[in-house]
Structures are given as C-alpha cells and as structure tokens.
C-alpha positions, 0 to 999 in steps of 0.5 A: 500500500502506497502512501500519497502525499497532497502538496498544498498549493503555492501561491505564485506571488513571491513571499517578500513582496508585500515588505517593500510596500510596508516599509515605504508606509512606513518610512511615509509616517517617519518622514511626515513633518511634525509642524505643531512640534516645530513651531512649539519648539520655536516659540519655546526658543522665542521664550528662552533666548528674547530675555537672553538677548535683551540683557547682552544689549541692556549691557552694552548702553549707557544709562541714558541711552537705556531709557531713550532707545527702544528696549529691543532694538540694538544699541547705537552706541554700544559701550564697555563702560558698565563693565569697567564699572563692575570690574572696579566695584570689588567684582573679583572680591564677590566673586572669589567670594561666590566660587568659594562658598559653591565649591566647598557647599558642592563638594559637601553635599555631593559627599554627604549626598552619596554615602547617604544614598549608598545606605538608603540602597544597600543598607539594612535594618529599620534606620536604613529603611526609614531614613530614605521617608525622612529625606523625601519630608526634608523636601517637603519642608520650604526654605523660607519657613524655617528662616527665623528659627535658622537664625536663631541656630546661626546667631547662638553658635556664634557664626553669624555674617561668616562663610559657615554661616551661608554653607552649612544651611546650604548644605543641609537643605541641598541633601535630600533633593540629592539623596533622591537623584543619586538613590534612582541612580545606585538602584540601577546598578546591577546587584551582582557586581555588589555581590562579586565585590563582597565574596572578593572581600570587599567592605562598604567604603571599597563598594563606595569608592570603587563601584559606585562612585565610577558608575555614578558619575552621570548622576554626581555631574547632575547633582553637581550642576543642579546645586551649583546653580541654586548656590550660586544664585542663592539670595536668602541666606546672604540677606539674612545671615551675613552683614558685612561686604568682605562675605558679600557675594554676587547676587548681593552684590547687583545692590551696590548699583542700586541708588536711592532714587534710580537703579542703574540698570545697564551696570546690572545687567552687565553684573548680572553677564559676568556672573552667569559666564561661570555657570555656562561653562559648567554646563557647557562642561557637564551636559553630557551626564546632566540628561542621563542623571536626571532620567535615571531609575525612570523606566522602572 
C-alpha cells in the first residue's frame, strides 16, 4: 500500500513582496513633518533666548541711552563702560567670594549626598529603611519657613555674617533633593557586581569608592550642576545671615548699583553677564551626564 502525499498549493506571488510596500508606509509616517512640534519648539526658543538677548544689549548702553532707545532694538552706541564699572566695584572680591562658598557647599553635599544614598540602597535594618521617608519630608519642608528659627541656630553658635554661616544651611537643605537623584541612580546598578565585590572581600567604603562612585558619575555631574546653580544664585541666606561686604557675594552684590532714587540698570545687567559666564561653562562642561542623571531609575 502506497502512501500519497497532497502538496498544498503555492501561491505564485513571491513571499517578500508585500515588505517593500510596508516599509515605504512606513518610512511615509517617519518622514511626515511634525509642524505643531516645530513651531512649539520655536516659540519655546522665542521664550528662552528674547530675555537672553535683551540683557547682552541692556549691557552694552549707557544709562541714558537705556531709557531713550527702544528696549529691543540694538544699541547705537554700544559701550564697555558698565563693565569697567563692575570690574572696579570689588567684582573679583564677590566673586572669589561666590566660587568659594559653591565649591566647598558642592563638594559637601555631593559627599554627604552619596554615602547617604549608598545606605538608603544597600543598607539594612529599620534606620536604613526609614531614613530614605525622612529625606523625601526634608523636601517637603520650604526654605523660607524655617528662616527665623535658622537664625536663631546661626546667631547662638556664634557664626553669624561668616562663610559657615551661608554653607552649612546650604548644605543641609541641598541633601535630600540629592539623596533622591543619586538613590534612582545606585538602584540601577546591577546587584551582582555588589555581590562579586563582597565574596572578593570587599567592605562598604571599597563598594563606595570603587563601584559606585565610577558608575555614578552621570548622576554626581547632575547633582553637581543642579546645586551649583541654586548656590550660586542663592539670595536668602546672604540677606539674612551675613552683614558685612568682605562675605558679600554676587547676587548681593547687583545692590551696590542700586541708588536711592534710580537703579542703574545697564551696570546690572552687565553684573548680572559676568556672573552667569561661570555657570555656562559648567554646563557647557557637564551636559553630557546632566540628561542621563536626571532620567535615571525612570523606566522602572
């Protein structure tokens, strides 16, 4: 007994034919112009670069002219005078002033911000478990509510108008906002390189120093730049806790253009370039990691 076979019939068009044609669909809806996000993304540059504009030629006239010309046009005769002005009224003195009590406010709270998120990741026990809820009510609680209590603390330790006296707080409000960035961030790395490193006979500083701290630098440029800029444009603890002009710093420092009866305008706003040319470099320096840093644990 012969066993038959019944082929199925063949389709006679090839089995690749449709792909071309899907993929021209395809390749249509690609490279169909989004016109809503395009003048969306240029009345957002209108919105960010009109003030920019209007304070590099603000700058650049003379207090006259400031008032007499229209406040967008170019200045006819533009002048470096309102910079020579600020150069001469101990500029580089707030600056030094400004870079230092960044620097060291920075580097404090990165450090303090790591190791405490290292324990709220990797920690155990309760104290572990419930210091990340502290940190997330440390943000809750606004800087401005707490100014008057805050003096009090400054002035009965004795640290009034000195540079301790603007870090210290600067730190300690810093901290939690920092804690959460660099926490979404360790959560990422992988457990078993902590448990390859701990079978080798490595102890928690060496986890820190030498696995984290290489893997989160995306996170710690971040944190960086992000409380560099508060810092630096910080405002209310200078006004506060400090009296004296050798701890002024920049942002109080644009009053010494100020009169009784008339600001001069120009010679503010030329502070006011001098002062954010240290915050474009940092940004310009750090912008690969701050996008990265930021977006870190948000697809879990």
């Amino acid at each position: 007994m012969t066993a038959t076979t019944v082929s199925a019939p063949t389709s006679t068009a090839p089995r690749g034919a449709a792909a071309p044609a899907v993929r021209r669909r395809r390749s249509s809806r690609r490279e169909r112009p989004n016109v809503l996000g395009a003048i969306g993304g240029w009345l957002w540059l209108a919105v960010i670069i009109v003030p920019v504009y209007y304070v590099v030629i603000s700058s650049l006239r003379n207090q006259a002219g400031f008032f007499a010309q229209n406040p967008l046009a170019p200045p006819t005769n533009p002048t470096l005078d309102n910079y020579r002005l600020v150069l001469q009224n101990n500029f580089f003195m707030f600056f030094r002033n400004s870079l230092l009590i960044t620097v060291c406010s920075v580097a404090l709270i990165a450090a303090c911000g790591l190791m405490a998120a290292y324990v709220v990741v990797r920690g155990q026990g309760w104290l572990a478990r419930r210091s990340f809820q502290l940190f997330l009510l440390g943000i809750a609680i606004p800087t401005h509510a707490t100014i008057i209590p805050l003096y009090y603390l400054i002035t009965r330790l004795h640290m009034y108008d000195s540079f301790l006296a603007l870090i210290l707080p600067t730190v300690g409000f810093a901290i939690p906002i920092t804690v959460l960035i660099l926490s979404n961030f360790i959560r990422d790395i992988p457990a078993e390189l902590f448990e390859s490193m701990r079978l080798d006979g490595a102890g928690d500083w060496r986890l820190l120093w030498s696995l984290v701290v290489p893997l989160a630098r995306p996170a710690l440029v971040t944190v960086a730049i992000y409380n560099a800029l508060h810092v630096w444009n910080g405002f209310l603890f200078p006004l506060i806790l400090t009296q004296s002009e050798r701890f002024r710093v920049l942002p109080m420092a644009l009053w010494a253009f100020q009169g009784e009866f008339t600001v001069n305008v120009p010679a503010v706003l030329a502070a006011v370039v001098l002062s954010t040319l240290p915050l474009l470099a940092a940004y310009v320096f750090g912008r690969r990691y701050l996008v990265s840093g930021l977006t870190a644990g948000v697809g879990k």
